[in-house]
N, C-alpha and C positions, 0 to 999 in steps of 0.2 A: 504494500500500500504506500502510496506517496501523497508526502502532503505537500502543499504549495504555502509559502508564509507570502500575505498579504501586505504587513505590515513592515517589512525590508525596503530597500531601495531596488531591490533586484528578486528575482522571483528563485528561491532557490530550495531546492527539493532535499527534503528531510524525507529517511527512510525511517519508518515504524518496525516497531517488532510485531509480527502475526502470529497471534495464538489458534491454536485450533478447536475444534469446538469440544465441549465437553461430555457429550455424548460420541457414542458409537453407530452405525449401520446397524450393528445384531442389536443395540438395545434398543434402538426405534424400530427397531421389526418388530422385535418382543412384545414393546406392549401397543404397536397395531393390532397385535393378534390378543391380545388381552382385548382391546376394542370390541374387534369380531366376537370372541367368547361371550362379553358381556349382552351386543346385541341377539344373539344370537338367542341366548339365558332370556333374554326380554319377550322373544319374538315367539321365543316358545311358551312363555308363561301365559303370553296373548291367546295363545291358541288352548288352553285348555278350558274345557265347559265348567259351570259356576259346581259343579258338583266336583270335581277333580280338585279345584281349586280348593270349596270347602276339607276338602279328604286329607289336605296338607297344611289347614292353619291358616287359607288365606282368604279375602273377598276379591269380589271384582273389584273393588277400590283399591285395594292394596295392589293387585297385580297391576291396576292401569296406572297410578304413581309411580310404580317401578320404572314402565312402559315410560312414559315423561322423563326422564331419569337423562340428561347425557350419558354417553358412553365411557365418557373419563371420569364420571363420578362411580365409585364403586360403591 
């Protein structure tokens, strides 16, 4: 990266140090696929009838809250 000083008489180019980021490729893969799981847990919760739902502790209210849920909130 180069920066350009303004405030010189002459325009003279200062190099920076570049950091790289603090993340990895495998650990943004990671949790895209935490994403998908989550949706996925949602989409299926969506799909079961008020009786299934009853059978495991939950209402349709609770599973359509979930459903509203983004995917990066767990």
């Amino acid at each position: 990266m180069t920066q350009i000083s303004l405030f010189s008489g002459s325009a003279t180019a200062q190099r920076t140090r570049f950091s790289a980021p603090s993340w990895s490729l495998s650990a943004l893969a990671g949790q895209f696929q935490v994403w998908r799981e989550r949706y996925r847990s949602r989409r299926d919760l969506m799909r079961l009838s008020d009786y299934q739902l009853k059978d495991i502790g939950l209402t349709r209210y609770d599973a359509e809250e979930e459903w509203r849920k983004p995917v990066w909130r767990g």
